[in-house]
C-alpha distance (Angstrom), angle and dihedral (degrees) to the residues before:
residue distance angle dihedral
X1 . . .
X2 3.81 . .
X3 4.12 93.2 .
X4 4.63 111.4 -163.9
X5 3.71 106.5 -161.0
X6 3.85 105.9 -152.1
X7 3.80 107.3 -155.8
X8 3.91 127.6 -158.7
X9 3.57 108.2 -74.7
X10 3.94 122.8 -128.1
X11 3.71 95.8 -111.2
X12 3.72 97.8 -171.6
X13 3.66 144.8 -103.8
X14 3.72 104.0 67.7
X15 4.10 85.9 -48.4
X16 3.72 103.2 170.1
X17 4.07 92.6 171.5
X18 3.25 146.0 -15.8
X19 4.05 140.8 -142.6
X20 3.78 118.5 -114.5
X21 3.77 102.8 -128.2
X22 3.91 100.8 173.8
X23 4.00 133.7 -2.0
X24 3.86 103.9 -143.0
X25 4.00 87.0 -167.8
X26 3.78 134.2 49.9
X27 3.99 130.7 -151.6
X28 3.63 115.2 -89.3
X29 3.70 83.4 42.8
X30 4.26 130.0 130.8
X31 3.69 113.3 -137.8
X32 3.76 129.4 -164.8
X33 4.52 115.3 -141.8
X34 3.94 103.8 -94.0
X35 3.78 99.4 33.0
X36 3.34 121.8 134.0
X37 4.07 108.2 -118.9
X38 3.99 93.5 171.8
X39 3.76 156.2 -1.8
X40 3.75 115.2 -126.7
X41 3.87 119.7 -177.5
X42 4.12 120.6 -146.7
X43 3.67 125.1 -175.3
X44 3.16 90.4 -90.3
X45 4.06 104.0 49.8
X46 4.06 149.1 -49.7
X47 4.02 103.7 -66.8
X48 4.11 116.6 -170.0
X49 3.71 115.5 -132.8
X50 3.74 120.1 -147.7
X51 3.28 133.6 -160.2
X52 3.58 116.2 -90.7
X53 3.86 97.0 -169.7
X54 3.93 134.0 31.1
X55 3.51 105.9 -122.9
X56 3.84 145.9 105.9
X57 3.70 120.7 -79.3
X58 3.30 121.7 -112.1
X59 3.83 115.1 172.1
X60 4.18 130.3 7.6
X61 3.79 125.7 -149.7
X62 3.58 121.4 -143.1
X63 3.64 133.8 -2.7
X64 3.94 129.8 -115.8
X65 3.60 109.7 -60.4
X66 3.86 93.8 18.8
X67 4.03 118.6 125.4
X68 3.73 112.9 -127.7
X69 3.71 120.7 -166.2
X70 3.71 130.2 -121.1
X71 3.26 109.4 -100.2
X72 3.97 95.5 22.2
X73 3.74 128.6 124.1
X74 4.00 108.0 -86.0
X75 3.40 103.0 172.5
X76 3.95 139.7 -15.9
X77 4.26 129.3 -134.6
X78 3.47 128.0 -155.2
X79 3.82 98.8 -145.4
X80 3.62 105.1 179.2
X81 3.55 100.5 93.6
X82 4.10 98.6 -122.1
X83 3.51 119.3 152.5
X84 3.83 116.3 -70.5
X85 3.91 113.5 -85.1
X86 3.67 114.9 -122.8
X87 4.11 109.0 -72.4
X88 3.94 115.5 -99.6
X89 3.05 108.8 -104.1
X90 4.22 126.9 -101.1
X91 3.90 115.8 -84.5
X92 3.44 109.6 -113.8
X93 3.94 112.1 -104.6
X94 3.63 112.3 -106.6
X95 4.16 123.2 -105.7
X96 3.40 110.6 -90.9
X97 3.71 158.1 84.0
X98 3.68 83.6 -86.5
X99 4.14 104.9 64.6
X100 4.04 83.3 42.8
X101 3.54 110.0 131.2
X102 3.99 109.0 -124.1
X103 3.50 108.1 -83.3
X104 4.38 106.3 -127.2
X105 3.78 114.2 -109.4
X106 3.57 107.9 -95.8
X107 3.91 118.8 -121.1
X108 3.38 101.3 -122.1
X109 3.81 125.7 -4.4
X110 3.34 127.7 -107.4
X111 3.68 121.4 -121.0
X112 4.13 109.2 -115.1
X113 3.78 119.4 -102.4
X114 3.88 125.2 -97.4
X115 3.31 123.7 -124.2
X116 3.80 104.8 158.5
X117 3.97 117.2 120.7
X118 4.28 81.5 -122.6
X119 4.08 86.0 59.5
X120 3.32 97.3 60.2
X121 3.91 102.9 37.4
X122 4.01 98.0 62.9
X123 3.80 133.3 15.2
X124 3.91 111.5 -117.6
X125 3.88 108.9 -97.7
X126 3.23 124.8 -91.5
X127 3.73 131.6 -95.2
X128 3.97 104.1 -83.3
X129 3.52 92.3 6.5
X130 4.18 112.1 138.7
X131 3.63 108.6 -97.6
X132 4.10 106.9 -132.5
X133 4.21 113.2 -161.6
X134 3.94 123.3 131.5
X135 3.62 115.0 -101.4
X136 4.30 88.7 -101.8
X137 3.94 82.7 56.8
X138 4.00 94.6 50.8
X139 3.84 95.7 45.1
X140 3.64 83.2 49.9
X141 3.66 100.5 59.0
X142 3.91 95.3 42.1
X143 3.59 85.1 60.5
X144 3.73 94.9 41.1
X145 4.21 89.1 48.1
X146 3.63 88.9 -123.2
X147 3.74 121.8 144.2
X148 4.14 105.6 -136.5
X149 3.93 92.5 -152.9
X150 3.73 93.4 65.8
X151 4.02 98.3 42.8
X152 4.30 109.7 88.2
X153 3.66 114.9 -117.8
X154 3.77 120.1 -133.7
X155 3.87 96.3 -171.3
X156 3.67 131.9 88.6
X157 4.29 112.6 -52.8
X158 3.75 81.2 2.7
X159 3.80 98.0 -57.2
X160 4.17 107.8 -179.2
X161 3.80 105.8 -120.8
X162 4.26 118.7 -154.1
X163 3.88 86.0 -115.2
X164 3.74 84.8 50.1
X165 3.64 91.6 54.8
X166 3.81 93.5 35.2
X167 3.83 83.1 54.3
X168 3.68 96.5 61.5
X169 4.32 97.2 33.8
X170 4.13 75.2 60.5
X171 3.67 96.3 57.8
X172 3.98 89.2 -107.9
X173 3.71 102.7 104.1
X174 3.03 139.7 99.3
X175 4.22 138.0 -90.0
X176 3.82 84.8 -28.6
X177 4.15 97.0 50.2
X178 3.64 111.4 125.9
X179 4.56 98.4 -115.0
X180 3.68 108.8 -108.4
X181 3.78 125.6 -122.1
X182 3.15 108.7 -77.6
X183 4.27 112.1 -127.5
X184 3.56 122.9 -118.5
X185 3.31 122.4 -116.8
X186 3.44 141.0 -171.6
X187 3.69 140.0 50.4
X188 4.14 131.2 -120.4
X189 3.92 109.6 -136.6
X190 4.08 106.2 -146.6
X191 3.51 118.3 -177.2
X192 3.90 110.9 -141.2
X193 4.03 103.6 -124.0
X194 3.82 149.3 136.4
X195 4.27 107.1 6.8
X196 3.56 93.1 -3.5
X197 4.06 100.5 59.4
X198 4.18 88.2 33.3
X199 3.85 82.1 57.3
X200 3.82 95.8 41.5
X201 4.05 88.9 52.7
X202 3.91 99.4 48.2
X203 3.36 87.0 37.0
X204 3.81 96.8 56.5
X205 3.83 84.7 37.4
X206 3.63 92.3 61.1
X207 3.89 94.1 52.7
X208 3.27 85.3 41.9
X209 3.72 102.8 55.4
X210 3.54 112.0 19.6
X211 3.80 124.1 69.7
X212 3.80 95.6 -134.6
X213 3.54 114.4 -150.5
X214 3.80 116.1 -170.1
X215 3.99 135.6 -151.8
X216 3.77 132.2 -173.5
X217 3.25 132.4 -165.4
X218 3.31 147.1 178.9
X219 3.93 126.4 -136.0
X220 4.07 135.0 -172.7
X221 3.91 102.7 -131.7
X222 3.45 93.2 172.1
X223 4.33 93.1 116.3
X224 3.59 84.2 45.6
X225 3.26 102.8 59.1
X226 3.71 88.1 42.3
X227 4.07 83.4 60.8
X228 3.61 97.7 36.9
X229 3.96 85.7 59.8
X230 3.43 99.7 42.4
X231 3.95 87.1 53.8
X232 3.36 94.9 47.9
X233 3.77 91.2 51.2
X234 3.76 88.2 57.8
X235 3.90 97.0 58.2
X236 4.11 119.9 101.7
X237 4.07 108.9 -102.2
X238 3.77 114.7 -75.3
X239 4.01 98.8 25.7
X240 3.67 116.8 144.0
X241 3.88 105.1 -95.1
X242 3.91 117.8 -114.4
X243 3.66 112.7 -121.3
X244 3.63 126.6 175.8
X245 3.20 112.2 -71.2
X246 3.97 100.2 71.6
X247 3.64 86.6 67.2
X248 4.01 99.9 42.9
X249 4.14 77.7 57.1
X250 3.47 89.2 50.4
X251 3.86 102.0 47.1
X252 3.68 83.7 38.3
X253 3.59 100.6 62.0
X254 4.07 85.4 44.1
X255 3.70 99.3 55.4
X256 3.81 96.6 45.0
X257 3.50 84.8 64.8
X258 3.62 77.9 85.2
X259 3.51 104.5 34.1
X260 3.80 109.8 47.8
X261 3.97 90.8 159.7
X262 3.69 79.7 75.6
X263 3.50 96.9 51.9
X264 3.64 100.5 63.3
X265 4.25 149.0 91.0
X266 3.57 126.9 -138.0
X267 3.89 120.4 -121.5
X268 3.83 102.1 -155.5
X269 3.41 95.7 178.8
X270 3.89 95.4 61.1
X271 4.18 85.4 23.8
X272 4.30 81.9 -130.5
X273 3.71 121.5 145.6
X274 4.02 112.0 -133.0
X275 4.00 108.0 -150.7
X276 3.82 101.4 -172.1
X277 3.49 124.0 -149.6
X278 3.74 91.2 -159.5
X279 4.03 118.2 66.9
X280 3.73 113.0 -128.9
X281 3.91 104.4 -177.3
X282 3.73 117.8 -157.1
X283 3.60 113.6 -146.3
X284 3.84 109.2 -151.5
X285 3.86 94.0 -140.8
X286 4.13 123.8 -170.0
X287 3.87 108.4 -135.7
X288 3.81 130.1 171.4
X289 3.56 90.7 -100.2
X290 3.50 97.1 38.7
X291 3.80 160.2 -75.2
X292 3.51 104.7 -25.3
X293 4.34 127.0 175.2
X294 4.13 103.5 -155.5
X295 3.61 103.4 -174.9
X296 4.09 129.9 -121.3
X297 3.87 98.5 -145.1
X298 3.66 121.0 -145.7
X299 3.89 98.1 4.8
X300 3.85 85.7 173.5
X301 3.73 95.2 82.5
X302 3.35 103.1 34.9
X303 4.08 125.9 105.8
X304 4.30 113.7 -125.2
X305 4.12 81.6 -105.3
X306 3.67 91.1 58.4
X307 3.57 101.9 41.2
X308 4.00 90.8 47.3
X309 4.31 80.8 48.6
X310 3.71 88.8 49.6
X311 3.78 98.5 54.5
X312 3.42 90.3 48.5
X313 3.51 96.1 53.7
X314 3.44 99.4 48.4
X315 3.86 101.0 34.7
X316 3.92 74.5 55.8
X317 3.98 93.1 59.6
X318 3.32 96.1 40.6
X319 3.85 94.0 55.9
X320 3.74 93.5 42.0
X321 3.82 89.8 48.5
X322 3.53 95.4 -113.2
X323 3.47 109.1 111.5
X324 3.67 114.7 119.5
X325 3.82 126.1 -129.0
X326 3.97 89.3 -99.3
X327 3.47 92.1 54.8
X328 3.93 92.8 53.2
X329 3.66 97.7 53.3
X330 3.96 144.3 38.0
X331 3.74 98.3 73.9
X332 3.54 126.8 151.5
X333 3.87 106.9 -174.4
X334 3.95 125.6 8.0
X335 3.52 138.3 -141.0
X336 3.80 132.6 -157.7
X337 3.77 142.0 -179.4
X338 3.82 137.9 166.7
X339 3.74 91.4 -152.7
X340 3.42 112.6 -142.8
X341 3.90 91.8 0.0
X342 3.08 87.1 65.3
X343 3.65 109.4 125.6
X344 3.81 135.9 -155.0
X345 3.71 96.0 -79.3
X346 4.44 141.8 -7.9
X347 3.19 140.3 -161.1
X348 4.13 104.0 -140.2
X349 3.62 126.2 -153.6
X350 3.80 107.9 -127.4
X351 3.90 109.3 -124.8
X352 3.41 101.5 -115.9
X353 3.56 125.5 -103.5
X354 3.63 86.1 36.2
X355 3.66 122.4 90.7
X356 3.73 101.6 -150.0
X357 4.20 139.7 33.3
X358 3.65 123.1 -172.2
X359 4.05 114.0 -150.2
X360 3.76 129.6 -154.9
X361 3.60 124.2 -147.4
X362 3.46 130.0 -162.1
X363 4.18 118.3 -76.1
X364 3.85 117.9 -133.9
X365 3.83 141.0 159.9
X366 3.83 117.5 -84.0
X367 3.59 140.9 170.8
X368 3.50 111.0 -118.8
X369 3.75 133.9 172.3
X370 4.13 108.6 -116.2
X371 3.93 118.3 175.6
X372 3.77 92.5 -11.2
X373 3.64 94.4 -44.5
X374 3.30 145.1 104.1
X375 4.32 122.4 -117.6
X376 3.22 150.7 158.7
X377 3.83 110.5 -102.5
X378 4.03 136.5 165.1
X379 3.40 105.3 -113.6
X380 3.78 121.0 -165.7
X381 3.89 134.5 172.6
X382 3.29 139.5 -133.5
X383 4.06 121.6 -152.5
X384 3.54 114.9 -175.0
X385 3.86 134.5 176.6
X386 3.93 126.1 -160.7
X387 3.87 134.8 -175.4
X388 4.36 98.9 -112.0
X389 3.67 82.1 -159.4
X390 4.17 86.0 79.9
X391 3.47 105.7 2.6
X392 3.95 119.6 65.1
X393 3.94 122.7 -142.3
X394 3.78 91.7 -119.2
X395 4.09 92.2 46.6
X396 3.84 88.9 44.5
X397 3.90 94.2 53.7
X398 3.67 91.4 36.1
X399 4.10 93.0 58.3
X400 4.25 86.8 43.1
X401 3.85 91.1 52.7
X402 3.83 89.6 50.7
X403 3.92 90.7 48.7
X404 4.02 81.5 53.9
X405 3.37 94.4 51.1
X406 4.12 89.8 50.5
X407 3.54 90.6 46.2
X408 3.75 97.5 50.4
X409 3.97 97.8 47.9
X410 3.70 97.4 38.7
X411 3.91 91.8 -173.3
X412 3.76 88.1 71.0
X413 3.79 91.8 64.6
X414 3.54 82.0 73.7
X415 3.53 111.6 39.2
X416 3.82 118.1 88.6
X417 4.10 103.0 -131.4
């Protein structure tokens, strides 16, 4: 056997290991150059490893969740081209409710057990037999929906009681007890790896660290949306529609013109603030794997068209797990919003080693009192966390109120002051 040991690669960045987070390939298994045999995750992101033989593999290192050094054996080929070794054999399916095979549909159902004091004291009548109860008892069970021949009577010659009755309106009759709900059972193990334990720790080491300090407030949208739909009415047939976001970006980039404190990361290992000139939005993103923030670079010079294009494309890569390392980092302010989940208010967690995240919460149709009067407006908040470490309260409000005042005369967005 010609064995290739494939060893961790160095996957940049100061990357001294990484965490197996799934093995696409198995031993026992033949591998073509260029295939991917397994997603590792970094500190950085989820990389791909291919192949860099074709071969059969012989040995694996690590399991999912496990760290594996740079440098380390990952995984070994036998290259010679023998005949395929003997599969390994099939991992045993875990204990549980959940590696069950399905159970086959029963026939016909059978009727639930009794364990009521009334079940056991008196058979149920028979078929035909006269039905005793007191008039009280019959009025009762018409109400209740209950047929009196099939509940068991605990009296004399099998005379239904009320508690008898009551017993099986409860659920703790007899044949004609309504079945319970049954009680779940069962719990699903899930290790916390890859995205979701790199989420968990910055996360954590945001709370941790920062000294959030939060700010919500409320904005009339109601202009635009008037824009927004008048734009969108302008587009060719099949273009992407513009939703809020492009112009947050937009009035963002404007106002922190002004507020360059809020346009900034912290280095903690030098303890320097970094005020950037250039806007780097983060995008918090949902993806199937996780929350993600691909970054639009340089929002600054770009038009509202191709900032709206931009978050689409890389919202896109980051869901389809094909955003590249470049795209996931750099940012120097984030924005997030759970659409039409958004909710009345949040509390975001800044994205850490930026000092301030501005949250979007979903826009509806309110009454409102303008100029003495009441109307219908779109009302739509704004919840927005900062680091107080670097950003004052009166700063932080101050740069939200200007956002507002963006957002609420949409024309401004585009006029150079």
């Amino acid at each position: 056997m010609s064995r290739y040991v494939f060893k961790m690669p160095d996957l940049g960045e100061g990357t001294v290991s990484a965490e197996v987070v799934e093995w696409k390939v198995k031993v026992g298994d033949s591998v073509k150059e260029d295939q991917v045999i397994a997603e590792v995750m970094t500190d950085k992101a989820a990389v791909e490893i291919p192949s860099p033989v074709t071969g059969r593999v012989v040995s694996i290192t690590g399991q999912p969740g496990d760290m594996v050094a740079v440098g380390a054996e990952l995984i070994a080929f036998d290259t010679s081209g023998a005949a395929p070794a003997e599969p390994a054999a099939a991992p045993k399916p875990a204990a549980g409710p959940a590696s069950a095979p399905p159970a086959k549909p029963a026939a016909v159902a059978a009727p639930p057990k009794s364990n009521g004091p009334a079940a056991a004291a008196a058979p149920a009548p028979a078929v035909g037999a006269r039905v005793m109860a007191s008039p009280a008892t019959r009025r009762k069970a018409h109400v209740a929906g209950v047929d009196l021949a099939t509940v068991p009577g605990s009296g004399p010659g099998g005379r239904i009681s009320a508690q008898d009755l009551e017993a099986v309106i409860s659920g703790q009759g007899g044949a004609a007890a309504r079945p319970a709900i049954a009680a779940r059972k069962g719990v699903e193990e899930i290790k916390v790896i890859g995205l979701r334990r790199l989420i968990a720790e910055r996360m954590s080491a945001a709370k941790r660290n920062i000294p959030h300090f939060s700010y919500v407030e409320e904005v009339d949208v109601t202009e635009l949306e008037a824009l927004r739909q008048y734009l969108i009415s302008r587009q060719p047939k099949g273009t992407p529609s513009l939703t809020y976001l492009p112009f947050l970006v937009a009035a963002l980039v404007r106002v922190l013109e002004k507020f360059p404190q809020c346009n900034a990361v912290h280095d903690a290992e030098r303890n320097v603030i970094l005020r950037h000139s250039a806007v780097h939005v983060g995008v918090a993103t949902q993806t199937p794997d996780g929350l993600k923030v691909p970054v639009v670079k340089h929002a600054e010079a770009r038009s509202l068209y191709d900032v709206a294009a931009e978050i689409r494309r890389v919202s896109e890569a980051a869901r389809s797990n094909k955003a590249t390392r470049d795209e996931l980092t750099g940012s120097t302010i984030t924005v997030t919003s759970l659409g039409k989940l958004g909710g009345i208010a949040s509390t975001p967690v800044i994205n850490a080693p930026e000092v301030a995240i501005v949250g979007v919460n979903k826009a509806v149709e309110r009454p409102v009192v303008v100029d003495g009067s009441i109307a219908i407006r779109r009302i739509m908040n704004l919840s927005s966390s900062f680091d107080h470490r670097f950003v004052d309260g009166f700063d932080a409000a101050a740069m939200i109120q200007a956002l507002k005042e963006k957002l609420e005369h949409p024309a401004t967005i585009f006029i150079q002051d």
